[in-house]
DRENDO-1510 file (C-alpha; in Angstrom, 1 decimal, always signed):
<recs>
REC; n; res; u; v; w
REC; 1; UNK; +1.3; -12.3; -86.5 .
REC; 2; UNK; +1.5; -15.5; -89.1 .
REC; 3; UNK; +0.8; -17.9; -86.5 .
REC; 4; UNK; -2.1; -15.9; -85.6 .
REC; 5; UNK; -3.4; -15.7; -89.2 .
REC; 6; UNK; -3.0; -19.4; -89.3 .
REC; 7; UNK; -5.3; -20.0; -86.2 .
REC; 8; UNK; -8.1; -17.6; -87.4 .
REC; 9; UNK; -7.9; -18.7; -91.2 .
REC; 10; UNK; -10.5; -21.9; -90.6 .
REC; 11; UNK; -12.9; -19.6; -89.3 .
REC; 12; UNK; -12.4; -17.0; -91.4 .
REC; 13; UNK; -12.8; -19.2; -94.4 .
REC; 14; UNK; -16.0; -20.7; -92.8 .
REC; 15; UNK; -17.3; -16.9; -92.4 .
REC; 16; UNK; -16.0; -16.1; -96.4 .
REC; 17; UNK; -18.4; -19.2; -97.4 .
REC; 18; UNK; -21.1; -18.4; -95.3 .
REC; 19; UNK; -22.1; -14.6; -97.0 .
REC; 20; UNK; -23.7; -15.6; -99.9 .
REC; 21; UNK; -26.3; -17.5; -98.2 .
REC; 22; UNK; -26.5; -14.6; -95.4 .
REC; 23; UNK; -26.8; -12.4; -97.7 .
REC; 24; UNK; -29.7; -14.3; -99.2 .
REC; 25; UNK; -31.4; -14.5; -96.0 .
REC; 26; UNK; -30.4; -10.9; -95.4 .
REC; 27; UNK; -32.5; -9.7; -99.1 .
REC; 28; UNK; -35.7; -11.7; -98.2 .
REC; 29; UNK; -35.8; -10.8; -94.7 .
REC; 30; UNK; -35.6; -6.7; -96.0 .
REC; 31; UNK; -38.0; -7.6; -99.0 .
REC; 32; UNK; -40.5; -9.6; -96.2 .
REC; 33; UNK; -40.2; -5.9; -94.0 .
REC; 34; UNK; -41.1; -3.9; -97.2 .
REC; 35; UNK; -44.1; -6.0; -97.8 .
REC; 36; UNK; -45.2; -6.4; -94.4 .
REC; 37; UNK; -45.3; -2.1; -94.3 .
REC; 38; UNK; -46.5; -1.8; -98.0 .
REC; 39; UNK; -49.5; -5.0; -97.3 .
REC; 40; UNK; -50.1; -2.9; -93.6 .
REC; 41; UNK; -50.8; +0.3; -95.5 .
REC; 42; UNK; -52.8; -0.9; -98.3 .
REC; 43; UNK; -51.6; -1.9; -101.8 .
REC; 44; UNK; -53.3; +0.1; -104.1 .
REC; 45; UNK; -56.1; +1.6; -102.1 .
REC; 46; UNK; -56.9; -1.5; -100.7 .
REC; 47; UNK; -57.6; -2.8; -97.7 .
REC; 48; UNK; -54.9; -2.7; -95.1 .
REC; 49; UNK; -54.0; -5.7; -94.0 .
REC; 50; UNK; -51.6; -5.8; -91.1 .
REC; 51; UNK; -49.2; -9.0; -91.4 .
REC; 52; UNK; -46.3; -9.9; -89.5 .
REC; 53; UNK; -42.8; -9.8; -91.0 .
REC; 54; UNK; -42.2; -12.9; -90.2 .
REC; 55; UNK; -44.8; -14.8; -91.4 .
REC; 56; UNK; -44.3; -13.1; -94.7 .
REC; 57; UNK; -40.3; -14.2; -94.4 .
REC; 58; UNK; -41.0; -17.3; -94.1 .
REC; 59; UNK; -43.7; -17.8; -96.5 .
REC; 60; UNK; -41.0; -16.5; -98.9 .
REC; 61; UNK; -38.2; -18.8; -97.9 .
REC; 62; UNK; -41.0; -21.9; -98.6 .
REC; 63; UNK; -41.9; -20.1; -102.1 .
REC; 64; UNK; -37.9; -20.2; -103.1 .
REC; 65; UNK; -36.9; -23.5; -101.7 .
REC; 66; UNK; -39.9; -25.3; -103.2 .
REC; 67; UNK; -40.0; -23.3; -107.0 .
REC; 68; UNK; -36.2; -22.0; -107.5 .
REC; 69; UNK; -34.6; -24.1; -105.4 .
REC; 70; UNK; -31.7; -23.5; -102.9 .
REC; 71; UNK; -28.3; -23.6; -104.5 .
REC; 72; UNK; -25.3; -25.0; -103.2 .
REC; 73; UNK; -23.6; -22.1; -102.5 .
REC; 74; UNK; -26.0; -20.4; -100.4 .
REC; 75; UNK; -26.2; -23.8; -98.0 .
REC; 76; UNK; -23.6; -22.7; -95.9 .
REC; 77; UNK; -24.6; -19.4; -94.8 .
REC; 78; UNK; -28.1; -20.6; -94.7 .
REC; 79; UNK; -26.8; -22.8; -91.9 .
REC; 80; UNK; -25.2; -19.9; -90.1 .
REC; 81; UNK; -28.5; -18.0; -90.1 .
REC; 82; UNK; -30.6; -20.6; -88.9 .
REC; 83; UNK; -28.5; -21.7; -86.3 .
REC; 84; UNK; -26.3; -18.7; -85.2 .
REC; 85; UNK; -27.8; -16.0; -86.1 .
REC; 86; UNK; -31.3; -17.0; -85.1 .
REC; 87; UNK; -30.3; -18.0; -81.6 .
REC; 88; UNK; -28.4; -15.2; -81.1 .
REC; 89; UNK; -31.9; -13.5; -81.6 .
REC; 90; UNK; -33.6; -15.7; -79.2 .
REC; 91; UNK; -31.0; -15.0; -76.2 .
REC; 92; UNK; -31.2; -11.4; -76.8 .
REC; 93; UNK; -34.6; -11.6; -75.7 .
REC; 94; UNK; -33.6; -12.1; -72.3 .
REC; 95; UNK; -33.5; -8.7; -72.6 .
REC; 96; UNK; -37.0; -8.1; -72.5 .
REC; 97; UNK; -37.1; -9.8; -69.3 .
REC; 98; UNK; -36.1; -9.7; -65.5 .
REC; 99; UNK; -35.5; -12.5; -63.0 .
REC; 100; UNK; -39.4; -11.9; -61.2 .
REC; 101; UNK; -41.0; -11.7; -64.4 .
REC; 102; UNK; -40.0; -14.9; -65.6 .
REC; 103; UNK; -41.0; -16.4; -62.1 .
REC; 104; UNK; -44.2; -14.9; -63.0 .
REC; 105; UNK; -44.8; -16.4; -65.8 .
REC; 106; UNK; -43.1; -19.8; -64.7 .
REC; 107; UNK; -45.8; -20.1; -62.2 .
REC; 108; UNK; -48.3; -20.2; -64.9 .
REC; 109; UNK; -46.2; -22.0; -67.4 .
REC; 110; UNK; -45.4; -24.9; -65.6 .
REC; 111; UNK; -48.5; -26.7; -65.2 .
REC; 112; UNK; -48.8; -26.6; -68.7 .
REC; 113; UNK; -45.5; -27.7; -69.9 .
REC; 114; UNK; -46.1; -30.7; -67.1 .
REC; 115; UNK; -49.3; -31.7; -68.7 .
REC; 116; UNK; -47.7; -31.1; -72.3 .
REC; 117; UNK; -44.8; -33.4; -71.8 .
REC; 118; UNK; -47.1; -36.6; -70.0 .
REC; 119; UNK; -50.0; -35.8; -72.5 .
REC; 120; UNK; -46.7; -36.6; -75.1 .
REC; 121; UNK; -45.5; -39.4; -73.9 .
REC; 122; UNK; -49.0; -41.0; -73.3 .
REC; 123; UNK; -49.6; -41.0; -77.2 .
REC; 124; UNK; -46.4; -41.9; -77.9 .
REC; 125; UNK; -47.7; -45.1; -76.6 .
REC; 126; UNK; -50.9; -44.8; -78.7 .
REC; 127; UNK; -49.6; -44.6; -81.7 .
REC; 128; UNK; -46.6; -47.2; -81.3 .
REC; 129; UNK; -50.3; -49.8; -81.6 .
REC; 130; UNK; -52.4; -48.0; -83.8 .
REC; 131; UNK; -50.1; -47.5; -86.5 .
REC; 132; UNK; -47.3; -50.0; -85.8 .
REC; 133; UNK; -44.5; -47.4; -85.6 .
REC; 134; UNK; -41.2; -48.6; -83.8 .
REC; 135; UNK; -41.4; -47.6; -80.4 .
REC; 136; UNK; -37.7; -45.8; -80.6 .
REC; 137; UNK; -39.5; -43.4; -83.3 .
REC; 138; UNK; -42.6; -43.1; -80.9 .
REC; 139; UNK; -40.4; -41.7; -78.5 .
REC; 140; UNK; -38.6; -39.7; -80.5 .
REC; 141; UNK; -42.0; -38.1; -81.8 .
REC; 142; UNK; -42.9; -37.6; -78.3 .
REC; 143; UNK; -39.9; -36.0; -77.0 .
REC; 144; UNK; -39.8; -33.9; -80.5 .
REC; 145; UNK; -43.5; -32.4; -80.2 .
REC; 146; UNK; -43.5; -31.7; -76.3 .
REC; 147; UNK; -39.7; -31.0; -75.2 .
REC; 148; UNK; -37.9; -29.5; -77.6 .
REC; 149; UNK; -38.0; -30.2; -81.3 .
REC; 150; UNK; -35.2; -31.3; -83.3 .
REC; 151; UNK; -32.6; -30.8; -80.4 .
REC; 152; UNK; -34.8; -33.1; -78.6 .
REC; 153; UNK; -34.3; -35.6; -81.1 .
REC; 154; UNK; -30.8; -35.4; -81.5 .
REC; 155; UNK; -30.3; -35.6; -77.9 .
REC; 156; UNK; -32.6; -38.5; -77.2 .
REC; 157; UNK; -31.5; -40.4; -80.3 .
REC; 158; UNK; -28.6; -42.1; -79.1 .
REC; 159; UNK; -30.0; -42.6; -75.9 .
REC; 160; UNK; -32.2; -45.3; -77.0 .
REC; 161; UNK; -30.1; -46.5; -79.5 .
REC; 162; UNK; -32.5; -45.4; -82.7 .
REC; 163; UNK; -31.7; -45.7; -85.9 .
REC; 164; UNK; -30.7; -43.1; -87.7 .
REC; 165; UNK; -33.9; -43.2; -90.7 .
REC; 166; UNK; -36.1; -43.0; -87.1 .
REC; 167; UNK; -34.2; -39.7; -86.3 .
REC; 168; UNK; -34.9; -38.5; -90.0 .
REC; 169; UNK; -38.4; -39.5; -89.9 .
REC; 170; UNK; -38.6; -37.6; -86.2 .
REC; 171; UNK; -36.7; -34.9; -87.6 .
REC; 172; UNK; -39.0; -34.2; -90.6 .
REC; 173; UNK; -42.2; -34.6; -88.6 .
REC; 174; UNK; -41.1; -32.0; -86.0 .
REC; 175; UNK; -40.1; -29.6; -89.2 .
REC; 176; UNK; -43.5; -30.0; -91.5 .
REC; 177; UNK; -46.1; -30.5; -88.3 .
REC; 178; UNK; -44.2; -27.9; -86.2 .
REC; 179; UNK; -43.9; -25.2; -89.2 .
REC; 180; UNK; -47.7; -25.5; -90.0 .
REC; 181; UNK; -48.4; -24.7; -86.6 .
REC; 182; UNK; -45.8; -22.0; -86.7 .
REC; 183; UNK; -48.6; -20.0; -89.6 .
REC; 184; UNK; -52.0; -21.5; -87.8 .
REC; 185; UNK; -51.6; -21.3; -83.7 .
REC; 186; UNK; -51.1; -17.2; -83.6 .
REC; 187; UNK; -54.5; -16.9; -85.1 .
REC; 188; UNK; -55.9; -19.6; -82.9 .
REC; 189; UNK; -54.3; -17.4; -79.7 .
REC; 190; UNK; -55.6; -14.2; -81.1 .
REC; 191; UNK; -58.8; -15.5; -81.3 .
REC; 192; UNK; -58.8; -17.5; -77.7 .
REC; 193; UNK; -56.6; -15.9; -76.3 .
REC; 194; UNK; -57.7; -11.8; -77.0 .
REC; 195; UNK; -56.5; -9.2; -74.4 .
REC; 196; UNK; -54.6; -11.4; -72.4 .
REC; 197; UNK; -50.8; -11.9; -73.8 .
REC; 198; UNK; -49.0; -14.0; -71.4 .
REC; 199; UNK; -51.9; -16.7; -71.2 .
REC; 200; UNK; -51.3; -16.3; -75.3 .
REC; 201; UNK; -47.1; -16.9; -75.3 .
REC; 202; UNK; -48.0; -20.2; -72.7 .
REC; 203; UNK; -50.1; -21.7; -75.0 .
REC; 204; UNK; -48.2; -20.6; -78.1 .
REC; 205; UNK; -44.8; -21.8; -76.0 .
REC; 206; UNK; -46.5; -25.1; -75.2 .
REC; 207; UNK; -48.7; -26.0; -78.2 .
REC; 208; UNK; -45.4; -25.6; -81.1 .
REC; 209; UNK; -42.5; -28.0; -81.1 .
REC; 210; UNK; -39.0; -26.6; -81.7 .
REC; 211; UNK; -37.5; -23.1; -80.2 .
REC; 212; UNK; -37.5; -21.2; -83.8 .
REC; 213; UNK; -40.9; -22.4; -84.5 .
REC; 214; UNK; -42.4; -21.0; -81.0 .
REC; 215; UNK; -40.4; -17.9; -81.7 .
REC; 216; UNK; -41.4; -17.5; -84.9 .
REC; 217; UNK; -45.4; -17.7; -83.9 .
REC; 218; UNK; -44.9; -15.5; -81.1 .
REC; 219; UNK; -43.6; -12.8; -83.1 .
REC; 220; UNK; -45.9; -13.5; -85.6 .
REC; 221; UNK; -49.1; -12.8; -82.8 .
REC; 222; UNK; -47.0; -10.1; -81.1 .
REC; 223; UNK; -46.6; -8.1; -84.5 .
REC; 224; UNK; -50.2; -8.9; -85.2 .
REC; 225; UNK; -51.6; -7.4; -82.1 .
REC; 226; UNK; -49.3; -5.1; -81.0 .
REC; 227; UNK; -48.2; -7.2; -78.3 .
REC; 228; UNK; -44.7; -7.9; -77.0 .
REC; 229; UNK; -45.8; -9.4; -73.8 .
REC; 230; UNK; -46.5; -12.5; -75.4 .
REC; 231; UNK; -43.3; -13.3; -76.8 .
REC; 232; UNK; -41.5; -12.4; -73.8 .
REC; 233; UNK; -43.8; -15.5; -72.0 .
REC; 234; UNK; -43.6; -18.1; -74.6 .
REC; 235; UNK; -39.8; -17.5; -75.0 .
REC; 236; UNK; -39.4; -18.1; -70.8 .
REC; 237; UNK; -42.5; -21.8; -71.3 .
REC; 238; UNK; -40.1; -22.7; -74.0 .
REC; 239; UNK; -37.0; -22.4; -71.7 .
REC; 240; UNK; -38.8; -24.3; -69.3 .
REC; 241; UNK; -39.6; -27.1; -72.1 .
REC; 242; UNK; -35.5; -26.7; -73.3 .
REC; 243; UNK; -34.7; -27.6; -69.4 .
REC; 244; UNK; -36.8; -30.8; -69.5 .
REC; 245; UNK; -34.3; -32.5; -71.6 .
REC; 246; UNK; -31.6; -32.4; -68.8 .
REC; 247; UNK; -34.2; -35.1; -67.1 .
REC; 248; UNK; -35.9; -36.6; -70.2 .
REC; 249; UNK; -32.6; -38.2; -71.9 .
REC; 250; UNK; -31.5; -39.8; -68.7 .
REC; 251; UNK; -34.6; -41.7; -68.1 .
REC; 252; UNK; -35.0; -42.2; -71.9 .
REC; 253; UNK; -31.2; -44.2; -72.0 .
REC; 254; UNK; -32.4; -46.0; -68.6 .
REC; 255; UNK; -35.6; -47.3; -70.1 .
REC; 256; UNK; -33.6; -48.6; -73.4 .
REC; 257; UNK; -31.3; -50.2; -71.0 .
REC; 258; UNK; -34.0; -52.6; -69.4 .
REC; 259; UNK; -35.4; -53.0; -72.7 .
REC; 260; UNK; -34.2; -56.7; -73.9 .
REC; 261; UNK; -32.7; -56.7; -77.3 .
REC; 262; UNK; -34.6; -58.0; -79.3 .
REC; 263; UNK; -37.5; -54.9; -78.6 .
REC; 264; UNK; -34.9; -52.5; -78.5 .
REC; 265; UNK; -32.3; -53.5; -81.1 .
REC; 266; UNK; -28.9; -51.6; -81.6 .
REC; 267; UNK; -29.3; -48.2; -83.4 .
REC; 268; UNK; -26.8; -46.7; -85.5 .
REC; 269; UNK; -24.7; -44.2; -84.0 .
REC; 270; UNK; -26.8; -40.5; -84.4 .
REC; 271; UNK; -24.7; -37.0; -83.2 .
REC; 272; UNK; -24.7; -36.0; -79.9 .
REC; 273; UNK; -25.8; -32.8; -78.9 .
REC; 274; UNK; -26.0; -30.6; -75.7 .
REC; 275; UNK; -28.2; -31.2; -73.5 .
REC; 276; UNK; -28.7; -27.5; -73.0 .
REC; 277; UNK; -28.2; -25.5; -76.1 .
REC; 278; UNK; -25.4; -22.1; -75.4 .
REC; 279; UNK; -28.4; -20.5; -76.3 .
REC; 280; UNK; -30.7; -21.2; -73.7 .
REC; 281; UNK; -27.4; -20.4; -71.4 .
REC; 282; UNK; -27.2; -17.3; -73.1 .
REC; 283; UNK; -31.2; -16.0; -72.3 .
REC; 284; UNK; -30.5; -16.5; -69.1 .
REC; 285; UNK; -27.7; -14.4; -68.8 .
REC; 286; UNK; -29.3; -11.4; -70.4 .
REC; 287; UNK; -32.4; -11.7; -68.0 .
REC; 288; UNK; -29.9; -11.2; -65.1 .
REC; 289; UNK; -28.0; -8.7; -66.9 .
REC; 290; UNK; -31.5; -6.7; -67.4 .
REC; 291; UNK; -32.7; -7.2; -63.7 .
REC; 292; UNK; -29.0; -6.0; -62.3 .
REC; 293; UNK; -29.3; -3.5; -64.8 .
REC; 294; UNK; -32.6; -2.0; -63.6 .
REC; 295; UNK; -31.5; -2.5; -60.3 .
REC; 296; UNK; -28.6; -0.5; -60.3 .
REC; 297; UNK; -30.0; +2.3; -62.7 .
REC; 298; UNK; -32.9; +3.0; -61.0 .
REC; 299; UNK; -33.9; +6.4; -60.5 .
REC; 300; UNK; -30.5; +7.7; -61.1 .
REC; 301; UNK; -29.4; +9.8; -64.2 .
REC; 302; UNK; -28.2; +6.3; -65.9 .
REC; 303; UNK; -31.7; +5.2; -66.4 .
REC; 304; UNK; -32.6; +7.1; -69.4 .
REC; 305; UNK; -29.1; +5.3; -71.3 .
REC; 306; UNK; -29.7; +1.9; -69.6 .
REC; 307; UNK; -33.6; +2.1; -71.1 .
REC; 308; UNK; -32.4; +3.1; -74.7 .
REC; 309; UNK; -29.5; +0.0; -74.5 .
REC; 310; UNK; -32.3; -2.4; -73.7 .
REC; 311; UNK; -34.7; -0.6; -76.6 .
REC; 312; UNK; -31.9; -1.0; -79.2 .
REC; 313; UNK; -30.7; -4.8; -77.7 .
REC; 314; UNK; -34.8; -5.7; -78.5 .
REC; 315; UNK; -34.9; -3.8; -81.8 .
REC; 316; UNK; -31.5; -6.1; -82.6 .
REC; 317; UNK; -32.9; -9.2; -81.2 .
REC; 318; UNK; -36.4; -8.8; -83.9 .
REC; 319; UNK; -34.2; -8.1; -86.8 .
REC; 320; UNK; -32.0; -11.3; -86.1 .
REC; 321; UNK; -35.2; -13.3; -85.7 .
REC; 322; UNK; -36.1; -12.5; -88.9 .
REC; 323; UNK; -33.4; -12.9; -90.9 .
REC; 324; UNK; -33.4; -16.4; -89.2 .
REC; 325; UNK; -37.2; -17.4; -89.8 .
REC; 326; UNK; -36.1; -16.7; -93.4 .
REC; 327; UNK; -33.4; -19.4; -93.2 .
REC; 328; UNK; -36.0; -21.8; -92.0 .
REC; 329; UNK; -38.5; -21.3; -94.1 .
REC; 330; UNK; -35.7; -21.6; -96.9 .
REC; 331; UNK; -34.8; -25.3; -95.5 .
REC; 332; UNK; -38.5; -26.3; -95.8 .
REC; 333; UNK; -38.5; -29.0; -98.7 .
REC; 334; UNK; -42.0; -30.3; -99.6 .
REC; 335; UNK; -40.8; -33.6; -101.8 .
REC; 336; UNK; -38.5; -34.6; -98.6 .
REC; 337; UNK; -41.7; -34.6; -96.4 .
REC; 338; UNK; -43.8; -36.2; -99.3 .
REC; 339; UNK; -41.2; -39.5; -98.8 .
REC; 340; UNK; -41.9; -40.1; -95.8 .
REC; 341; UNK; -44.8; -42.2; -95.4 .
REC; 342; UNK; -48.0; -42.1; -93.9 .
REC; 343; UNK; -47.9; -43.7; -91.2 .
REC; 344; UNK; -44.5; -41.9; -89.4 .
REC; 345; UNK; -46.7; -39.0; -90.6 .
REC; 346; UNK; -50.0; -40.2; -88.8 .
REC; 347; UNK; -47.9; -41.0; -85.7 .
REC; 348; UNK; -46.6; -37.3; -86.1 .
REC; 349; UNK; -49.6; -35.5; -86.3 .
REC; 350; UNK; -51.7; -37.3; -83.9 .
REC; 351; UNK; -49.4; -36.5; -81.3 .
REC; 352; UNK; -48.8; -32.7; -83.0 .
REC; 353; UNK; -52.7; -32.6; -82.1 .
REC; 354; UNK; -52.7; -34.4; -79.1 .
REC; 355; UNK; -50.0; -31.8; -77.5 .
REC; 356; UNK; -51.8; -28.4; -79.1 .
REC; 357; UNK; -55.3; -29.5; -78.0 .
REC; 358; UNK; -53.8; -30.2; -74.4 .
REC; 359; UNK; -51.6; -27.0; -74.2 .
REC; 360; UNK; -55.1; -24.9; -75.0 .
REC; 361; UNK; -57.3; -26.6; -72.4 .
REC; 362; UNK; -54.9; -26.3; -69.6 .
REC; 363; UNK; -53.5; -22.5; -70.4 .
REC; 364; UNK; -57.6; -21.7; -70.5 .
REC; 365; UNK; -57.8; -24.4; -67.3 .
REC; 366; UNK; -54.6; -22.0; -65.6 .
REC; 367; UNK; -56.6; -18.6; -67.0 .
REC; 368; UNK; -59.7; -19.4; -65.7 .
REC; 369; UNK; -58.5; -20.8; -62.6 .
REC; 370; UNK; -56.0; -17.3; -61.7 .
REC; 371; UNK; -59.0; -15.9; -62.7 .
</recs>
């Protein structure tokens, strides 16, 4: 029983430190539910204005980071929530999904996400000459904005040797350009995009740079309109995006290979990460536990049980999401993006644009087209 003790105690610690900050995400994620229901009703007798939860969360988490500020003590939990808990959330919603739906929506995802990534690379080029960033941060911009945000980078980063202030800068961009996309693209889909949710969740899974961020806007447009479709299709473009990676950082470390030194330069050592996240591993394995599950439950007295499972695995899945947005809007930090220059910036957000104005002509291109 000691020895036992002994082997859970580092994790048990590690939990002990993390509830402050949970619980911290926990509160605003509750208050950013009240004030979604209270703003959806009318304050007052005003006007009601229906707002997502999530927006409001992590509108809230910017508003403390940025005036109070986020105490040490909270860091750690923070951490868990943005990284565990959120993901957690975005492999339950597998749930939502079986195996032909997602081929469904692959079919019209993957000409987009194709488009996406070459349309990335392409001004990754661009900006290396009209703004004279180093090339390794170019690429790191590219792969950021159209694979897979900061996991992109991170992976990609010690493939081509890049310096570690180049991962920071790459980093950063995907965060600030990624998170004002995050609050603007949901309206840009409801608008475009009206009636028809799954061409909405392709661009929205396209157009937005990392996983929480295209999460985050779908629910945002899915609470907005009353439409869950759409974050069911940008969570299965965004896997697609995710699985690009396994290709991207192979070529990536054979081009810096070829590359004399003297252009490429030795980087410093950055941290590895997996080229497919446990999370992505994890969605898949809940949309063939839903599609064996239907399967087998179909039209016998199960169904009713298996249907309430899957209701309260969704229900689960939001909540988590929330309390997860909250921790990223809490690790938003104005002055850190206000050191960063302008010109990593202008490299960021010309190809932020580049990708978002791309992803929108080719999901209308795929819409009409089906059409």
């Amino acid at each position: 029983m000691q020895a036992l003790l002994r082997a859970l105690s580092p994790g048990l610690l590690s939990l002990r430190q993390a509830v402050p900050g949970l619980a911290v995400a926990v509160a605003l994620s509750l208050l950013a539910r009240l004030l979604a229901d209270r703003i959806g009703e009318g304050i007052a007798g005003g006007p009601a204005l229906p707002l997502s939860p999530v927006l409001i969360a992590v509108l809230l988490g910017m508003l403390w980071r940025n005036t109070l500020g986020v105490p040490g003590w909270s860091v750690e939990g923070l951490n868990w929530a943005m990284h565990g808990v959120l993901r957690t959330g975005i492999a339950l919603i597998g749930l939502r999904l079986t195996l032909s739906g997602v081929g469904a929506i692959a079919a019209t995802a993957l000409p987009v996400v194709i488009g996406c990534i070459t349309v990335a690379l392409v001004a990754s080029l661009v900006v290396v000459r009209l703004f004279g960033v180093p090339r390794r941060l170019a690429g790191l911009l590219a792969v950021g904005t159209a694979v897979c945000g900061c996991t992109a980078v991170i992976a990609v980063s010690p493939a081509i040797r890049a310096q570690n202030v180049e991962t920071a800068f790459a980093v950063t961009c995907v965060v600030l350009f990624g998170c004002i996309a995050m609050l603007f693209y949901p309206w840009v889909a409801a608008m475009v995009f009206d009636g028809s949710p799954v061409y909405a969740g392709v661009f929205l899974g396209t157009a937005i740079h990392d996983t929480s961020q295209v999460i985050g806007a779908a629910l945002i447009h899915s609470q907005q309109v009353d439409s869950p479709e759409a974050l069911a299709a940008a969570s299965v473009t965004k896997l697609f995006r995710n699985l690009s990676i396994i290709l991207i950082v192979p070529a990536a470390a054979w081009l810096a290979s070829r590359r004399p030194n003297g252009q490429g330069g030795e980087g410093e050592p950055s941290p590895r990460t997996r080229a497919v996240p446990f999370f992505v591993i994890g969605f898949i394995l809940f949309v063939v536990l839903r599609t064996a599950g239907d399967a087998l439950t179909q039209g016998s007295a199960a169904a009713s049980t298996w249907e309430s499972m899957i209701s309260l695995g969704s229900g689960l899945s939001e909540l988590l999401l929330i309390c997860g947005m909250t921790a990223v809007g809490l690790n938003v930090s104005f002055a850190q993006m206000g050191r960063i220059g302008w010109r990593p910036l202008a490299a960021g957000l010309l190809t932020a644009v580049a990708v978002g104005a791309c992803s929108l002509y080719l999901t209308l291109l795929v819409q009409r087209f089906a059409g």
